[in-house]
C-alpha positions in Angstrom: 99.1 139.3 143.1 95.7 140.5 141.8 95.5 141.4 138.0 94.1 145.1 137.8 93.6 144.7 134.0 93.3 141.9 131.2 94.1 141.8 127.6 92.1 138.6 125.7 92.7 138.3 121.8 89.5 137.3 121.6 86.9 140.2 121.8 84.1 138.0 123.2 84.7 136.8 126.8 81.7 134.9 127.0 83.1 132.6 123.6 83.4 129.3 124.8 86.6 127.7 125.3 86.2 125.9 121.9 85.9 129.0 120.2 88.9 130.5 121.5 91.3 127.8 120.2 90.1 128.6 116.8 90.0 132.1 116.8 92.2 133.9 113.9 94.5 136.2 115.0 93.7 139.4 112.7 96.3 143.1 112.4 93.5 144.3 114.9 94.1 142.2 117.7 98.0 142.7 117.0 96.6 146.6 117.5 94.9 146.0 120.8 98.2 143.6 122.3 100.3 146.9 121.1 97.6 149.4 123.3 97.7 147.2 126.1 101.6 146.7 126.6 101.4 150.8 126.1 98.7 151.6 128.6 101.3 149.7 130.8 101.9 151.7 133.8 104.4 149.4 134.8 104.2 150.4 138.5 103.4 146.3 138.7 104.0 143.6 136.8 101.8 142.0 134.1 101.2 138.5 133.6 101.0 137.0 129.8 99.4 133.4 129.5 97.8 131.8 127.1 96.9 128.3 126.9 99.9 125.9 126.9 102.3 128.8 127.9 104.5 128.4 124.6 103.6 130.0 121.7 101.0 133.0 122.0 101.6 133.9 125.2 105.4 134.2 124.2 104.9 135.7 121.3 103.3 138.3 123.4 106.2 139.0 125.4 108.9 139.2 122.7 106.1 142.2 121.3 106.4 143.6 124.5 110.3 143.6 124.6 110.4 145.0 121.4 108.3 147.3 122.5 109.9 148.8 125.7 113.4 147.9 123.6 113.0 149.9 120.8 117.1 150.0 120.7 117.7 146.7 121.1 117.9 144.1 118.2 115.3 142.2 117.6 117.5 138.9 117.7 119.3 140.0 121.0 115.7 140.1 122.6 114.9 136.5 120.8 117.4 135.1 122.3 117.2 136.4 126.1 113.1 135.1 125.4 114.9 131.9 124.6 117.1 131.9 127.6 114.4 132.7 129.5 112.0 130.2 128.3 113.3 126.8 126.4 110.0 126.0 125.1 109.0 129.2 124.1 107.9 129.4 120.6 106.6 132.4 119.4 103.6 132.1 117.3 105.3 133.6 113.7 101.3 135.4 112.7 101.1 137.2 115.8 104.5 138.4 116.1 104.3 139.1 112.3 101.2 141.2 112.4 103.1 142.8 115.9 106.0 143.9 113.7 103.9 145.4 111.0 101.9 147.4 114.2 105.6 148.3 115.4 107.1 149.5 111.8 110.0 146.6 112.7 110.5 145.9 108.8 110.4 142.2 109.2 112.9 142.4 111.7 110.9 140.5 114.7 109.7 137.7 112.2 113.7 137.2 111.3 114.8 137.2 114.5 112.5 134.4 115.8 112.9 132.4 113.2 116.3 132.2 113.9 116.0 131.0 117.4 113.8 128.5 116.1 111.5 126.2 117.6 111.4 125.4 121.2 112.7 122.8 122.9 109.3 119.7 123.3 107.3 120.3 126.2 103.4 120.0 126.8 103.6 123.2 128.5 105.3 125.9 129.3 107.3 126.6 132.5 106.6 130.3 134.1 109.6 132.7 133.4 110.3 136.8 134.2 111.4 138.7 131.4 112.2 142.5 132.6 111.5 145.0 129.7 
């Protein structure tokens, strides 16, 4: 499957692979995930990675099922992200600054931090979420 568009939190794709570990997730990059997932055709589907597979990258995805969900609970989509993906841990800034972007009144942040964290793994095993 080829990718026919890419979303990268960092704003500078030549920044070397150092400097994308430490990049600081800001409310603007929240903003561009949030435009992304919306300029979603969904005629396809998209792919979210990120590193390791476990924590940006599935923060990510719960954004996007809130997103496409907006009448599902936030903790019913946390926990079919956490049946779909044992490891996944959802990095708590970026899913904060999504549910400021979304109006979600805290409600995203609660909901994953009741799932908690992960179960161990190096890395992350591929999963299909279906917004």
């Amino acid at each position: 499957m080829q990718a026919t568009q890419e979303f990268s939190a960092t704003s500078d794709r030549s920044a070397t692979a150092e400097r994308r570990r430490v990049h600081r997730i800001k409310r603007a990059d929240a903003e561009r995930l949030v435009a992304f997932l919306s300029s979603w055709q969904r005629e396809r589907p998209v792919l979210i990675h990120c590193w390791a597979g476990i924590s940006r990258s599935t923060a990510a995805a719960y954004t996007a099922l809130c997103m496409f969900r907006p009448d599902a609970s936030e903790e019913e989509l946390a926990q079919e992200l956490r049946a779909a993906s044992p490891s996944a841990t959802p990095n708590r800034l970026i899913v904060s600054l999504a549910d400021e972007v979304l109006g979600r009144n805290g409600r995203m942040v609660k909901a994953i931090g009741k799932i908690g964290r992960g179960a161990d793994a190096f890395e992350g095993t591929p999963f299909v979420l279906r917004p």
